[in-house]
C-alpha positions in Angstrom: 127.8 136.7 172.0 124.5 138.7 172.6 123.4 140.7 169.4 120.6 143.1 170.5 118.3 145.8 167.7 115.2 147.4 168.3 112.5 147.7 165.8 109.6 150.0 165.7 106.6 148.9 163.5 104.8 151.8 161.7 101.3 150.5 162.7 97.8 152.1 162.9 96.6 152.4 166.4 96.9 154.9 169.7 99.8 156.3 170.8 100.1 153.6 173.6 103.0 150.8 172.1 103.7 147.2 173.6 106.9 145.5 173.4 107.5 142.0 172.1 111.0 140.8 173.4 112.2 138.0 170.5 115.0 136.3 171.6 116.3 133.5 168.8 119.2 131.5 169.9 121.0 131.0 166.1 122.9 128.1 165.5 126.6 127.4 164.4 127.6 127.4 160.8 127.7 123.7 159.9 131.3 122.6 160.2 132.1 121.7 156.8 131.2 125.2 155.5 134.0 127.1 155.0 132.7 130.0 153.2 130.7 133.0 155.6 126.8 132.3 156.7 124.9 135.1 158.0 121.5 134.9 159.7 119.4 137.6 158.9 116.2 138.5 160.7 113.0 139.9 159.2 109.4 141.1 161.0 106.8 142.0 159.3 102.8 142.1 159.1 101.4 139.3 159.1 98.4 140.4 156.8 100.4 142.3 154.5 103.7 140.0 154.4 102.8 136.0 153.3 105.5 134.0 153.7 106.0 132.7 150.1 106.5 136.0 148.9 110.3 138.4 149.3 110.6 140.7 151.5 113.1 143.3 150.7 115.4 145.1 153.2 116.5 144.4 156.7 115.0 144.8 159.7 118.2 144.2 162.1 121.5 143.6 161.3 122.1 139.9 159.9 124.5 138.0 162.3 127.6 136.2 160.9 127.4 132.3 161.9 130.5 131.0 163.7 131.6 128.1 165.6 129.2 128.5 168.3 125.5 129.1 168.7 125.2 133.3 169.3 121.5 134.8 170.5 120.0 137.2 169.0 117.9 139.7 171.1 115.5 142.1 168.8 112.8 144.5 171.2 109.6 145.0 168.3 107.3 148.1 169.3 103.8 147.5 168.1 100.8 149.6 168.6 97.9 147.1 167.6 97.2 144.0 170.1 95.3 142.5 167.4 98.3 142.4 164.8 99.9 139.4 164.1 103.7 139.1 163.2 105.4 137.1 160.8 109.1 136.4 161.1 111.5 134.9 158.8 115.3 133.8 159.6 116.8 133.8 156.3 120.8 132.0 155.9 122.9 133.6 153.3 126.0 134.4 151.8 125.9 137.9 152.2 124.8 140.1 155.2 122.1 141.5 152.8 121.1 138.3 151.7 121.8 139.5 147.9 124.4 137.2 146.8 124.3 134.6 143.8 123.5 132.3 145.8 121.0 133.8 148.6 118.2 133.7 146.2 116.9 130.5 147.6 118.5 130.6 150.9 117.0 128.2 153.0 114.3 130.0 155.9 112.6 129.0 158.6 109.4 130.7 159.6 107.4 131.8 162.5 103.6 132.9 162.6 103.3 134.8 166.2 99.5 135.5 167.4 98.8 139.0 168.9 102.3 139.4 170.6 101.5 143.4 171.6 99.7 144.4 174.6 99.1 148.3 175.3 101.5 149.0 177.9 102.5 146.1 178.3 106.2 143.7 177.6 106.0 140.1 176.1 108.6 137.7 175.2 109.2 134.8 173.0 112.0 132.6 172.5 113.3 129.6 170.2 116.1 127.6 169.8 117.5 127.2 166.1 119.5 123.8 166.1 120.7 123.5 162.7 121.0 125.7 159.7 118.1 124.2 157.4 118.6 122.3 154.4 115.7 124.1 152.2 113.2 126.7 152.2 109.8 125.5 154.2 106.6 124.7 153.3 104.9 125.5 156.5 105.9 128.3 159.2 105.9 127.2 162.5 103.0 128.6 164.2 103.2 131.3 168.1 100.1 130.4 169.5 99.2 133.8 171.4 99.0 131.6 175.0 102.9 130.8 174.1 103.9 134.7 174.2 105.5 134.7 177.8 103.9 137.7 179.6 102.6 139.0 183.0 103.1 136.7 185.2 106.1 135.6 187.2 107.9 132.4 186.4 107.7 130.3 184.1 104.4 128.7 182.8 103.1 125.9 180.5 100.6 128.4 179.3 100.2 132.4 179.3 96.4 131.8 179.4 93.9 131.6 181.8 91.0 128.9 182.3 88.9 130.7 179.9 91.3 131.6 177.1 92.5 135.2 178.6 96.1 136.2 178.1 97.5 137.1 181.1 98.5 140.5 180.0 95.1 141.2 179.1 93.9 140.1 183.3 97.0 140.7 184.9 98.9 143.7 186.2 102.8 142.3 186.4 105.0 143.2 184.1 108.0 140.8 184.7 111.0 141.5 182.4 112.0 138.5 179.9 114.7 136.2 181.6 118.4 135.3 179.7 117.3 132.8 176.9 118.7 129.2 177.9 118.5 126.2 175.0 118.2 122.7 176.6 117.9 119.8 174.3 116.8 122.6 171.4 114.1 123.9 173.6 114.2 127.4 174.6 113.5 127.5 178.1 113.3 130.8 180.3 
């Protein structure tokens, strides 16, 4: 099942946007839970949201866990190429996340470097294996070369020799492929 939102950050900047594509491919609710498991999905700021901290509200719609792995598709609009974007994927109870027992719903976290460029559409991807256990420590860090953009194909970076992104050289403006998970590694 493909679950798709669109979210607009309200960020300082010209009137020019880039789109991040973030595809997350969520994982089954373990078998031996019989009680509902959502995923919910929040973006924020990286300098304004640290990860320790609540955020309230939701960004998308959370997504109900079932017996098979779903993908969830969200399009973020920014307007600043030097933001950075945290994301957590919080697992709860309730599709708000404000049950008795969703105040310390385990997370996982991602720190994506400078996703947006001006005119421009990027794409990451990850593959969520297993619901977590706990809350982390550490947030698993999008190194800005890792953000799929502007070229054709697949690459091992999005960087040139000299530390360039490829959006920021190039001129194509390829559209993110269907998000395939082989071994637990998104691939393209």
């Amino acid at each position: 099942m493909r679950r798709a939102a669109l979210l607009a950050l309200l960020l300082a900047g010209c009137a020019e946007t880039g789109v991040l594509e973030l595809q997350l491919m969520l994982p089954a609710k373990p078998a031996t839970d019989g009680e509902p498991l959502f995923a919910q999905v929040q973006i924020r700021r990286a300098s304004d949201h640290p990860f320790d901290v609540a955020w309230e509200g939701a960004d998308v719609a959370a997504v109900e866990l079932g017996a098979a792995p779903v993908r969830s598709q969200i399009s973020v609009i920014g307007r600043d190429p030097a933001l950075d974007l945290h994301v957590k994927v919080r697992f709860c109870r309730a599709p708000s996340c404000d049950a008795l027992d969703d105040a310390r719903a385990p997370e996982l976290w991602f720190d994506i470097e400078r996703p947006f460029h001006v005119g421009r559409r990027t794409a990451w991807a990850t593959c969520i294996d297993a619901v977590p256990s706990a809350q982390p420590t550490d947030a698993t860090t999008v190194e800005r070369c890792d953000v799929h953009g502007c070229t054709t194909g697949a690459a091992a970076t999005y960087c040139d020799a000299d530390g360039a992104h490829f959006c920021e050289i190039e001129s194509i403006d390829e559209p993110p492929r269907e998000l395939q998970c082989a071994d637990g590694v998104a691939d393209y």
